[in-house]
C-alpha positions as CSV (number, residue, x, y, z in Angstrom):
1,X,2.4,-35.3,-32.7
2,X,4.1,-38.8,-33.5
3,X,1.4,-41.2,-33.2
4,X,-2.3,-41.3,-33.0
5,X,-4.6,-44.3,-31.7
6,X,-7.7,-44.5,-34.0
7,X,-7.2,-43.1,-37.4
8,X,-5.3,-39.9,-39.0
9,X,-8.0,-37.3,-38.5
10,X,-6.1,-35.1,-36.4
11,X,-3.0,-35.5,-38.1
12,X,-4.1,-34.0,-41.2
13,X,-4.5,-30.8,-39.2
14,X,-1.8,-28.0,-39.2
15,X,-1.9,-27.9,-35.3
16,X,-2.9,-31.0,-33.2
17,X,-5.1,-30.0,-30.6
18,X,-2.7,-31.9,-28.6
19,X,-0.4,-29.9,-29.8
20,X,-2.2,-27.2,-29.3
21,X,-2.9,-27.4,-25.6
22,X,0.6,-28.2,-24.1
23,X,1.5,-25.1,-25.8
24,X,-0.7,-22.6,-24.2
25,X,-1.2,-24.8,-20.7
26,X,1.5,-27.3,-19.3
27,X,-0.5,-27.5,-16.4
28,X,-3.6,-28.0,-18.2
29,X,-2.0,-30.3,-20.3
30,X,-1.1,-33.0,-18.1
31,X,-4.7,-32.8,-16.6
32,X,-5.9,-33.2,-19.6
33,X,-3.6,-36.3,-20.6
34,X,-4.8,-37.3,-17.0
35,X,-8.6,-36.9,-17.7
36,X,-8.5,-38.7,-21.0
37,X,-6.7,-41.9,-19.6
38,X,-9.3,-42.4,-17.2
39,X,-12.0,-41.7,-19.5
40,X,-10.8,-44.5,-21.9
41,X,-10.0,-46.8,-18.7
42,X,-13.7,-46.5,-17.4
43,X,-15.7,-46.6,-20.6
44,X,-13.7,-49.8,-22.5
45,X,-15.4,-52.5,-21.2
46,X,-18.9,-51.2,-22.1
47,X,-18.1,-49.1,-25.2
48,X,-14.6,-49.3,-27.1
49,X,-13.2,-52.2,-25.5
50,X,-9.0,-52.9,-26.5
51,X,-9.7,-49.7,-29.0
52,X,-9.5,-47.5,-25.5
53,X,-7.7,-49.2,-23.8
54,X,-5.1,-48.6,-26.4
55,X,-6.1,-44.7,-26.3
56,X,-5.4,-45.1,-22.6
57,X,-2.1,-46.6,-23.2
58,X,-1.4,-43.6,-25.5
59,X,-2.4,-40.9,-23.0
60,X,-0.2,-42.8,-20.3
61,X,2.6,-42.9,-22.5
62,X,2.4,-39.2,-23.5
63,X,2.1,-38.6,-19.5
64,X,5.2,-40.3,-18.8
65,X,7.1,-37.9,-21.2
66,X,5.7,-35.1,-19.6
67,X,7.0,-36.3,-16.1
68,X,10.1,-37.2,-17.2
69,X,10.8,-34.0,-19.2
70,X,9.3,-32.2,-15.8
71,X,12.0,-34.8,-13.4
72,X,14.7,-33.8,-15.8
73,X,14.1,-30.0,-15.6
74,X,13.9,-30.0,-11.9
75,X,16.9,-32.2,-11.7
76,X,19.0,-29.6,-14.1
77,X,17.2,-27.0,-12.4
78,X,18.9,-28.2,-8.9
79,X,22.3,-28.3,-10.6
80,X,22.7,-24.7,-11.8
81,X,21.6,-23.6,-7.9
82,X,24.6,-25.8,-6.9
83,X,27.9,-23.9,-5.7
């Protein structure tokens, strides 16, 4: 993983858990990315204030590469079906 929001902790890992999960799960993946913006999002103003908001940013950011990579697949994937 590039960047973390919060400290190092997980980076000092050999595997990310992030890491860890889009490799066995795509699918679960992006829920997951999903569930933790939202979490952030709703707690901020009563417990980690622009600290989440900035974990939210992350987790949207690391969503919008997933979609993209995903839009850019299908697109490709269109192609090659193409006489």
């Amino acid at each position: 993983m590039r960047k973390q929001i919060g400290g190092d902790h997980y980076q000092r890992l050999d595997i990310e858990p992030l890491d860890f999960f889009r490799a066995v799960s795509e699918d679960g993946y992006e829920g997951f990315l999903r569930f933790n913006a939202m979490k952030y999002l709703t707690r901020y103003p009563q417990k980690g204030g622009i600290g989440d908001l900035r974990k939210a940013h992350h987790y949207c950011e690391l969503l919008i590469e997933l979609y993209e990579h995903k839009q850019m697949a299908s697109h490709h994937n269109s192609d090659d079906k193409m006489p």
